[in-house]
C-alpha positions, -999 to +999 in steps of 0.1 A: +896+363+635+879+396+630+901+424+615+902+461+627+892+468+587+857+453+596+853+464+631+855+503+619+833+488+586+807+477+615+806+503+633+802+529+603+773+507+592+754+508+621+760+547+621+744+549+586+713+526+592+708+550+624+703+579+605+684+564+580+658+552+603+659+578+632+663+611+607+660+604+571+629+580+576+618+605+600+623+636+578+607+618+547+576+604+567+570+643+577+578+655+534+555+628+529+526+638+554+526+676+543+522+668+506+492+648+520+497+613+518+477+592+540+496+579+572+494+544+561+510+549+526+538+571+540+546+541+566+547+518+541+570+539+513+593+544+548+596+507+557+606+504+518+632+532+519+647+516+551+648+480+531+666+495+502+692+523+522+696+494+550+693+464+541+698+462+506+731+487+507+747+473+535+743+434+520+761+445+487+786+461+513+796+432+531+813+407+504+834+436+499+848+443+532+843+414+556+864+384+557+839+363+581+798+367+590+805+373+623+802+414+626+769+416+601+752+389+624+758+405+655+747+438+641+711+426+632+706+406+662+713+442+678+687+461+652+664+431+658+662+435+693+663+480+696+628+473+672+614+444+688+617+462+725+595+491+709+571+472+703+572+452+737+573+486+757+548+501+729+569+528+721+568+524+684+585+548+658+554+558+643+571+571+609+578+533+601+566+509+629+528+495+627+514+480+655+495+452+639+525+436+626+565+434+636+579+422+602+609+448+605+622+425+633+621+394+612+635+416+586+672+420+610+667+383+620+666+371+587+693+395+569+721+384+595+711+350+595+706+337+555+741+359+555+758+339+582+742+307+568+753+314+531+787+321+549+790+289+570+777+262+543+801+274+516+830+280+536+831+317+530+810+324+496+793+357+507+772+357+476+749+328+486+734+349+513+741+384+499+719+373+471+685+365+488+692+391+513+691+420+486+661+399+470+641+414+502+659+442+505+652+459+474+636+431+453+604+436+474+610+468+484+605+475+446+570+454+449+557+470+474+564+504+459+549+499+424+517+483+450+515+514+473+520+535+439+485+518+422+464+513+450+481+536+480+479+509+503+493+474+513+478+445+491+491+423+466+495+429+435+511+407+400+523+446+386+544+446+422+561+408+415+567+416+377+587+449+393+604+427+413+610+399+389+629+426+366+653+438+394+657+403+411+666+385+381+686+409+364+705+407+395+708+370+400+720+369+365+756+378+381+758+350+394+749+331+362+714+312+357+713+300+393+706+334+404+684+343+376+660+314+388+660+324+424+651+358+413+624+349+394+608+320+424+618+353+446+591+373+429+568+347+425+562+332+462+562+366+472+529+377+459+510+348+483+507+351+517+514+317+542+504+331+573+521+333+598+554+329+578+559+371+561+575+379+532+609+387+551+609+347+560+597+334+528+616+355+503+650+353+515+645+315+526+631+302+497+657+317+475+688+306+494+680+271+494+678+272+457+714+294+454+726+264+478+708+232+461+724+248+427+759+251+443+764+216+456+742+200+430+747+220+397+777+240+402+778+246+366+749+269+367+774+296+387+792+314+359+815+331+386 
């Protein structure tokens, strides 16, 4: 059953990543540009700012409001497919979309889906998907920000993980140790590259299968 509380909470959410992408990202790429950053940094500290003010916000959102995954799936399948049709029709936001790769689109598709999986194999414990989820929201958000700080543009770096490993654990340790150590294996499979699998697959994945192995095999490692 889906309430009228999360139908309004949908709605306003999609409002809000909206603006971020379509105005604020727009307005920073253009701050960005006349203080003279490159074009390829100021993509890459947009796609960053999306991750943390959309992804990573609305995912701490959800246990909060919604009573079922339903709503939050639905809404990133929609954000999924408004992105991946501008790339198909080449129509890409230029302040944030890069033609050489679509990762934002397996960004969506993976946010709504650990979320809904999380949901479904727990019978309703939102924090075994919300977790991962803000892992590559703003855990490697964080990461790419410290990269594109040092070397202003997109490589890999152990400074970038170690960033990441700070916020990601700290984080997890809500949770108690099981979230700790997904925090930590977080940071560290993101720093290698398993082509064609991105970061947005392999962060979020890799992380919710531990959150769920601990849950059903060492439930003791959950201190809430």
């Amino acid at each position: 059953m889906i309430y009228i509380e999360e139908i309004t909470a949908a709605f306003i959410l999609l409002i809000w990543v909206i603006f971020v992408v379509m105005i604020l990202a727009k307005k920073f790429y253009s701050f960005m540009m006349k203080k003279g950053l490159e074009k390829n940094v100021a993509v890459y500290y947009n796609r960053k700012l999306i991750h943390i003010l959309t992804g990573g916000l609305c995912a701490s959102i959800i246990p909060l409001i919604f009573k079922s995954f339903i709503l939050p799936f639905i809404m990133s399948l929609f954000l999924a497919a408004f992105l991946f049709y501008h790339h198909r029709k080449n129509r890409l936001m230029y302040w944030f979309q890069t033609s050489d790769n679509s990762y934002e689109v397996s960004f969506c598709i993976m946010w709504g889906l650990i979320i809904a999986l999380g949901w479904i194999l727990t019978g309703g414990d939102f924090r075994i998907g919300v977790l991962p989820v803000v892992f590559m929201s703003v855990g490697d958000a964080i990461t790419g920000i410290v990269r594109n700080a040092i070397y202003r543009r997109r490589t890999k770096s152990w400074w970038g993980n170690l960033a990441m490993a700070l916020f990601s654990m700290s984080i997890g340790a809500v949770v108690g140790l099981a979230g700790i150590i997904a925090g930590a294996v977080a940071s560290l499979v993101e720093h290698f590259e398993f082509k064609p699998i991105d970061d947005n697959v392999l962060v979020p994945a890799t992380s919710f299968l531990i959150l769920l192995l601990a849950r059903i095999f060492a439930p003791w490692s959950f201190t809430l």
